[in-house]
C-alpha angles and dihedrals in degrees: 000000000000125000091240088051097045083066090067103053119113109147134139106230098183147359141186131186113216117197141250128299100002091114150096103262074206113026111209126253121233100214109190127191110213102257084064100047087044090063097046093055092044082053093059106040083056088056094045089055097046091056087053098048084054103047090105091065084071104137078233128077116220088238081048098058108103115221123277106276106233090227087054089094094186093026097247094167095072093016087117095044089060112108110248111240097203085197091071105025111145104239143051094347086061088049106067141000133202126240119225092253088056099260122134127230129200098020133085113261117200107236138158094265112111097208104057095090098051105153131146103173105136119189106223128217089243101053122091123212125241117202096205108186095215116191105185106169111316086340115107110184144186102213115188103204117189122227131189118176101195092058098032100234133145119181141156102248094188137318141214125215113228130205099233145037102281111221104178139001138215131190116210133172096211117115100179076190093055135049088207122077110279126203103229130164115204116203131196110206140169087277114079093235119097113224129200120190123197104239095203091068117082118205091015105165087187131054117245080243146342127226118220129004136215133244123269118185098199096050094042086237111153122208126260139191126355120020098194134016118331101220100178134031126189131183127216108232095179096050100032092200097060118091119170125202130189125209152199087233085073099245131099118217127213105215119204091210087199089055095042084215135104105266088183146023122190114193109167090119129096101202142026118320109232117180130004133190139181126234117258104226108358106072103202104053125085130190125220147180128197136196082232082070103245118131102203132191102200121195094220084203094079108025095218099046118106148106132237142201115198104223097178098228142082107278115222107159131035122194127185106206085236075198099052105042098197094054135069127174119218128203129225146213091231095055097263129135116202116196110203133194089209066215090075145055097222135057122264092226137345116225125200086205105169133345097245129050120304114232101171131057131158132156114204119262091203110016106077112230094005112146127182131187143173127183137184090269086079092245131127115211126194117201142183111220098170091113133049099282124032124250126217105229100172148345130213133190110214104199094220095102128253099356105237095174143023128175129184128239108251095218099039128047089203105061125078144185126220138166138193159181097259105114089208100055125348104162149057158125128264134186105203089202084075083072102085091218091060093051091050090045100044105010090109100023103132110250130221119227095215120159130245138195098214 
């Protein structure tokens, strides 16, 4: 993107609601001297230059590199053979600068002064974070806002700048570090490496830990991981160690997060891998849809083993029933939302949900029949699927542009995250119950007090 363009820019890329009472009541403050800070920066800047100094060991020729598919919004496709301008490179360089008498501007310097951590923002056993993936400008951020329902509130707690466009966001509980439960947030980006940021530490210039490297000739370094955009991320709750990431490179890898290293690759798709999950119950198995229109149920014990329904269409969104363990729904490009018996070889039914692309697709994990959509188009859609054919029940605008995320409260069915492309304002937090037609519709359904991981 062009310089003038990147100005304009004001989205919310992705967003992800963690439950209730996994952090830090007091998160904890990095305080840096300068020397410290300085190193850091120098650090980066080498490794900046020696990316750049190996960019010609791309797999991909620059004769080579097909033109920009016009359906490719952010170019994906050719985001790593672009050349790296170290002068505007999104991360720590942007953070801070230093004055010609060596002092810093715009980051938190440890000194002797008592009051220059001041800082009383408790995190309260009934909030709920919100991992919002902010891009202002040439600023991509990873804002924790903090919500508690009983009180109505809604605030940024702290942020962390990131050094790329940040495409998707898990939360995990795993601290190969640590044999305690961690709050981690891992996050896909247009850079191939996986980072994953400790949300208990406030001001952190550096991820806990990165998954995947790439390769540096002169340090006999050999890649590792993703060779292209990670698009999805999904976390094993059922074996903690286990993190899974989708690409545009058209594999999934299956991380050992106390390895650090890919256990599997699976590699049976032709095209970018759009959206992953986790079964809820049955840990092997991942689901898995594909912009060559394949929705796919591996089983991760044997690499080649899965089954897949051709849909016919590009595949944006994939959704396990966590209350109907053999069916998923999966979301399209094209407005469509197919709802599969991983049983049959036909879809259950067939919804025409919106007419643009729908970005946002969750099925209730303890309101029986509850269904909630966005799409580009900027719209929110509630709908009952409890009998054979879904019914619309209410829709909603959201004002925040076309919608490119949505995420579900763990504790209520009814609220709901989403995030878009309008500068003004692009994010936010609704309750559906507010809609008088979903009160009337699910208002006495009887709830199911199932358990989630995030």
């Amino acid at each position: 993107m062009e310089e003038s363009d990147n100005a304009n820019i004001g989205l919310v890329s992705c967003v992800h609601f963690v439950r209730r009472g996994v952090a830090k009541a007091n998160p904890e403050k990095v305080e840096l001297t300068e020397q410290e800070l300085q190193s850091i920066i120098q650090q980066t800047t080498e490794d900046l230059r020696i990316e750049e100094e190996n960019s010609d060991d791309n797999d991909m020729n620059e004769s080579e590199i097909p033109p920009q598919n016009p359906n490719d919004e952010f170019d994906l496709s050719n985001y790593d053979k672009e050349e790296v301008d170290t002068s505007k490179v999104l991360g720590i360089g942007s953070l801070a600068t230093f004055a010609q008498d060596g002092d810093l501007e715009g980051v938190h310097i440890k000194t002797d002064d008592p009051d220059s951590d001041a800082e009383d923002d408790i995190i309260k056993t009934t909030d709920n974070l919100v991992l919002v993936g902010h891009v202002q400008g040439d600023a991509s951020v990873l804002e924790v806002y903090v919500y508690n329902e009983q009180e109505g509130s809604l605030y940024v707690h702290h942020d962390t700048l990131l050094p790329s466009f940040p495409l998707c966001i898990e939360w995990l509980n795993k601290d190969p570090t640590d044999e305690t439960p961690g709050n981690l947030c891992a996050i896909g980006s247009m850079d191939p490496i996986i980072q994953v940021w400790d949300l208990d530490i406030i001001d952190c210039l550096e991820p806990a830990f990165k998954l995947g490297r790439k390769r540096n000739r002169k340090k006999n370094i050999n890649h590792m991981g993703h060779r292209d955009s990670v698009l999805d991320l999904a976390w094993n709750s059922n074996f903690d160690h286990i993190l899974a990431s989708a690409s545009v490179d058209k594999t999934v890898l299956l991380w050992d997060l106390d390895q650090g290293e890919p256990h599997t690759k699976l590699k049976m798709f032709t095209d970018k891998v759009q959206s992953i999950k986790w079964h809820p119950y049955e840990s092997q198995s991942l689901l898995s849809g594909c912009s060559d229109g394949y929705a796919r149920v591996s089983d991760c014990r044997t690499t080649d083993a899965h089954r897949a329904w051709s849909l016919s269409v590009e595949i944006e969104k994939v959704c396990w029933d966590p209350l109907k363990p053999f069916y998923f729904a999966v979301s399209s490009s094209n407005g469509r939302v197919i709802y599969i018996d991983c049983r049959q070889d036909e879809p259950v039914w067939n919804l025409e949900a919106h007419e643009g692309e729908v970005t946002g697709l969750s099925l209730s994990h303890k309101c029986p029949g509850l269904m909630v959509t966005s799409s580009n188009e900027g719209n929110l859609k509630v709908w009952d699927v409890s009998t054979s054919q879904p019914e619309l029940i209410a829709e909603k605008a959201l004002a925040i542009g076309a919608a490119q995320c949505l995420s579900s409260c763990p504790e209520n069915p009814f609220v709901f995250a989403a995030g878009g492309d309008f500068k003004a304002k692009n994010f936010g937090v609704w309750d559906v119950t507010k809609m008088e037609t979903v009160m009337q519709r699910f208002g006495s359904r009887q709830q199911v007090g199932m358990a989630v991981n995030s």
